[in-house]
N, C-alpha and C positions, 0 to 999 in steps of 0.2 A: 652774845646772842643766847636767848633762850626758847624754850616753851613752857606757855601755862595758861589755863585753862579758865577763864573770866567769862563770868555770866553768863554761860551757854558756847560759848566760842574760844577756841583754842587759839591763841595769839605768840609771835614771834618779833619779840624785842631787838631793834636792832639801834646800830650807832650809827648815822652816816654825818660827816664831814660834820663831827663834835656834837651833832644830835641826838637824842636819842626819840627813835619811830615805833610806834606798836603799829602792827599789823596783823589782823584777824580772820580768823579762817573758820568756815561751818564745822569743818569734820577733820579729826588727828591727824590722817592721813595726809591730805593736802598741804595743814602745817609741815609735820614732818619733811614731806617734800622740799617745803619750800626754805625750809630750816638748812637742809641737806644742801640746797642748791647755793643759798647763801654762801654758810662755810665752804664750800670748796671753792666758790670764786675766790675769796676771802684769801686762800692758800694758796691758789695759782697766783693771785697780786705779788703774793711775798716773796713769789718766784720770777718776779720780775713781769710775769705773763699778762700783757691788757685786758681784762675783762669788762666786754662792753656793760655800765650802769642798766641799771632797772628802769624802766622807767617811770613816770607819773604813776601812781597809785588811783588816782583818783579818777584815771580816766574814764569817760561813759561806755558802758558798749555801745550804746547809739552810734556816737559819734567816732569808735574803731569800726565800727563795723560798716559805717559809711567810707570811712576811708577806705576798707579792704574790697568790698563792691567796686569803689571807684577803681579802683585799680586793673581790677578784674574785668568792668568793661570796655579798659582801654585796652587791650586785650582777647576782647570774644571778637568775633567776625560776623554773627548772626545777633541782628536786632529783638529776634524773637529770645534771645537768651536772654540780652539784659532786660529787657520787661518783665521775665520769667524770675531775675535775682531779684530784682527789686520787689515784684508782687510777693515774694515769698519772705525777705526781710519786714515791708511793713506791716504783713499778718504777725512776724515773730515782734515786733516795737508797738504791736495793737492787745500786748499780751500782758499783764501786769508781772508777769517771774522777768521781763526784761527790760520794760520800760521804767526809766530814771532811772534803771541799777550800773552800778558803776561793775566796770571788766570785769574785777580781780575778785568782787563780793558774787557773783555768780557762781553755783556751784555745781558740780555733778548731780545731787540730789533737787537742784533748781529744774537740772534739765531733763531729770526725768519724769517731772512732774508735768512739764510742759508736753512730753511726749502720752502721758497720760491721761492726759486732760484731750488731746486729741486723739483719742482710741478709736474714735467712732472716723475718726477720717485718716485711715492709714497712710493714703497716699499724701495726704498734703502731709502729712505730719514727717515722712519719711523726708522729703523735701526740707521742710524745716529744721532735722538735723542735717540732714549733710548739708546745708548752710552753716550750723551752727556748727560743725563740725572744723567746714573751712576756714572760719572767723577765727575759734581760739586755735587751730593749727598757726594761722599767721601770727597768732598773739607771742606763739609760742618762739616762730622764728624769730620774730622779730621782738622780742627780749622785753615783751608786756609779763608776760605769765611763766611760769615753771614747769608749767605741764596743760596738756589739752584736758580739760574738764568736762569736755563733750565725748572723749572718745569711749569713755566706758560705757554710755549710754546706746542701748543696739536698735539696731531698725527693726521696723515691723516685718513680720513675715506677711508676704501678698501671694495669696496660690499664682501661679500662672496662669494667664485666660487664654482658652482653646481659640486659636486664630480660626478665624471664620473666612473657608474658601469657596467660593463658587463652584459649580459643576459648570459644565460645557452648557447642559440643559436652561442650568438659572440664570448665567450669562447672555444667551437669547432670549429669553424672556427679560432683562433685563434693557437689553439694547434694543426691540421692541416695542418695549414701554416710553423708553426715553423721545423728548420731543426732537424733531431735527438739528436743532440749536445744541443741544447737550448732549446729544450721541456721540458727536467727534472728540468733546471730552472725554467722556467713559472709553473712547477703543484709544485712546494714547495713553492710559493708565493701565486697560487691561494688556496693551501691546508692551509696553516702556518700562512698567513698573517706579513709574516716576513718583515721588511724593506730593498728593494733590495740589501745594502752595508751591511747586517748582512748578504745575501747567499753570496754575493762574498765572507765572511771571512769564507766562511764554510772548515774547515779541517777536515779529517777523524781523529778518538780518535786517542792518543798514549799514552804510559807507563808515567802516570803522571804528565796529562794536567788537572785532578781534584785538584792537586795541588800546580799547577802552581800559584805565584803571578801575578798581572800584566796581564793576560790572556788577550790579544786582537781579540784573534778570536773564532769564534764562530765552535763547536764543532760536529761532526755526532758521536753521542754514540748507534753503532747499540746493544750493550748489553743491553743496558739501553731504547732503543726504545723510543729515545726524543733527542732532540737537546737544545744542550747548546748553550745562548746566555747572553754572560759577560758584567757587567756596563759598563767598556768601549767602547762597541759597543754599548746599547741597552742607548735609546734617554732618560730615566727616570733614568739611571746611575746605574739601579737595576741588578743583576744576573735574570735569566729567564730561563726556562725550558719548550721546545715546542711537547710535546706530539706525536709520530710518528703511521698512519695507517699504517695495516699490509699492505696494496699495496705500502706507503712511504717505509717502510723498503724493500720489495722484490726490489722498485724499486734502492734504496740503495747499495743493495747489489750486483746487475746486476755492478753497476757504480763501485763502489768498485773493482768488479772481474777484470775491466777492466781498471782500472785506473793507471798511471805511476808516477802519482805527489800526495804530499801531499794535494792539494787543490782539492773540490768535483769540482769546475766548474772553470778550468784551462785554462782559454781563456781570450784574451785582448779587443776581436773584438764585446764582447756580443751588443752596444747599435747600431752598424749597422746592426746586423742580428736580434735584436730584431725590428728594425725599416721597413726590410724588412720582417719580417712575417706578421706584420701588415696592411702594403701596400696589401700583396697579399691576405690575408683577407678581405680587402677591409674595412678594421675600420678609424677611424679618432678619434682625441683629446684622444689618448691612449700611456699611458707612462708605467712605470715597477713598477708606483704607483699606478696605474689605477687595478692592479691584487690586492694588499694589499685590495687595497675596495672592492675591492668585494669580497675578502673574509671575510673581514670582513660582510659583507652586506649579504652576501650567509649566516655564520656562524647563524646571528640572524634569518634572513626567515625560517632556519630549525631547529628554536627553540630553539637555544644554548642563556641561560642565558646572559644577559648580564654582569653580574661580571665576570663570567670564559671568554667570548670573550676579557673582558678588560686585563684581565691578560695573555693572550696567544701572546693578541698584544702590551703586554708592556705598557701600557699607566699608566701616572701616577696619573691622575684625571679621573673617570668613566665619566665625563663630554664628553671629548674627544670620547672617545665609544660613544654617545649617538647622535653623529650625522650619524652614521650609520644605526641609528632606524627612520626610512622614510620609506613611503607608494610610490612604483610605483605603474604604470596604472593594472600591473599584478597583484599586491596585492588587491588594490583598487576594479579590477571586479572581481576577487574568493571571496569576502568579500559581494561583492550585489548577485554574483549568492548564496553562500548559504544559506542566511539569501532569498534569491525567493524562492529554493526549500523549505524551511519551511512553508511560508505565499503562495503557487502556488499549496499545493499537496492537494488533495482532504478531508477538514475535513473529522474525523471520530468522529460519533457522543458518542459512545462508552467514548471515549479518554476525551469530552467534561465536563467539570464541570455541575452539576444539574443545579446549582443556575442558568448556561447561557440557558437554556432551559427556564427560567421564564422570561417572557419579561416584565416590568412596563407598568400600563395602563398609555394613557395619560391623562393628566389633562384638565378638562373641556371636558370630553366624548362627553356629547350631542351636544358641538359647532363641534366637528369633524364629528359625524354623520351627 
């Protein structure tokens, strides 16, 4: 086995089962690499040790990368993931750095060109590497490649965006605005903290949805005074259980009295009529995720623990929860006014420690005199 350096490409001659293979690589390193990996299979063989063969060179990444997907979504529990892998692998096979290029001729500098080439779309591009990321990770397990090609290549940096919470004030003018029909959604998201595509699967209980396999939707168990919500809705992949006030339940059962369908909120039109109560609210940068935070956010102000917040809203890491725990301007001055009323109210001398009644003399008296 060697290296050497042909028309632009650094190549690694090898012999398999009396052949002799060239094998070509963009950049030294890589060879090297893969020089390195060779020979030492090479050495463990001689030690008796099985090392599993290379495989196919010639493979597509197309068609590895279809199979690692497939894989993946026998595997995921939420349908919205695998449409989410797949819309992001056919944007990366709608690219020319990947389509008809075979695994092994993909390169580090392939892919950071692809990430460059998306600069102006940070997020989908971020997305496109950690796909690409997970594709030669498996390449690498599973004994296509010598090393991830994708891992040197870094994600973009995204500022953080400042969650947008409602005040007490916006929230009535929001549920004000909203027409009868869509109010009962807005106060189960501002109560629940639920994720808006968990209330659209909300279904009234039936005979034997506790033991249902498979359960896709999420549940109104007015017996049980709490809502079911199943791993395959709920974004942590967990079952969950959303505790119901006695005003959820009365409001429940009005809907209930009155409803014709299986579904609690029966409507296709919800994101234009939630768009116009907003308008006539007169709000701005407010979505139907914009209610989940602030219930979340409300939940902690009136003192709900944050473990039990974290589990009402599904989260799988109390991390997640913990950016709901911020200081607004309203927190910020009830915090200076009552720490003034403390330090503002008229000592009482009573109330005072002895010892603060004894004042030190100072030192060197007769220079103060």
């Amino acid at each position: 086995m060697n290296l050497k350096l042909i028309d632009g490409k650094w190549t690694v001659d090898i012999e398999v089962r009396g052949k002799r293979l060239r094998r070509a690589y963009q950049t030294k390193s890589e060879a090297q690499n893969a020089l390195a990996l060779l020979r030492s299979q090479r050495a463990m063989s001689r030690l008796g040790i099985e090392v599993p063969e290379a495989k196919s060179h010639d493979l597509l990444f197309k068609d590895f990368a279809e199979k690692v997907i497939a894989g993946k979504a026998e595997g995921d529990l939420r349908a919205s993931t695998k449409r989410a892998t797949r819309y992001c692998l056919n944007a990366l096979l709608a690219s020319e750095i990947f389509d008809g290029k075979r695994l092994a001729e993909i390169t580090t500098e392939n892919i950071a060109d692809y990430r460059s080439a998306r600069g102006n779309e940070k997020a989908a591009a971020n997305a496109g590497l950690g796909l690409l990321k997970m594709i030669f990770r498996r390449a690498v397990e599973w004994g296509e490649l010598s090393r991830n090609t994708a891992d040197p290549v870094e994600y973009f940096r995204i500022p953080a965006t400042k969650l947008r919470i409602l005040t007490d004030a916006e929230v009535a003018l929001l549920l004000h605005a909203a027409s009868p029909v869509l109010a009962p959604l807005l106060r189960v998201l501002l109560t629940t903290g639920m994720r808006p595509h968990e209330a659209f699967a909300l279904r009234w209980e039936y005979d034997g949805w506790d033991v249902e396999e498979d359960l896709d939707k999420s549940i109104v168990a007015l017996d049980r005074k709490s809502i079911f919500i199943p791993g395959l809705l709920s974004k942590n992949h967990k079952d969950r259980e959303v505790p119901l006030s006695p005003e959820l339940v009365e409001m429940f059962k009005g809907l209930r009295h009155d409803s014709t369908s299986d579904k609690v909120f029966p409507w296709i039109n919800c994101p234009d009529a939630f768009s116009e109560a907003v308008r006539a609210a007169g709000l701005k940068n407010v979505t139907l995720y914009t209610l989940k935070h602030t219930a979340a956010s409300r939940m902690i102000r009136a003192g709900v623990d944050i473990v039990t917040v974290s589990e009402i809203l599904g989260h799988s890491d109390i991390k997640m929860t913990m950016i709901y725990c911020h200081s607004d301007g309203q927190s910020k001055r009830e915090a200076v006014e009552r720490v003034s009323r403390i330090y503002f109210q008229a000592p009482k001398v009573a109330d005072a420690p002895a010892a603060a009644a004894v004042q030190p003399e100072p030192k060197h008296a007769e220079a103060v005199n």
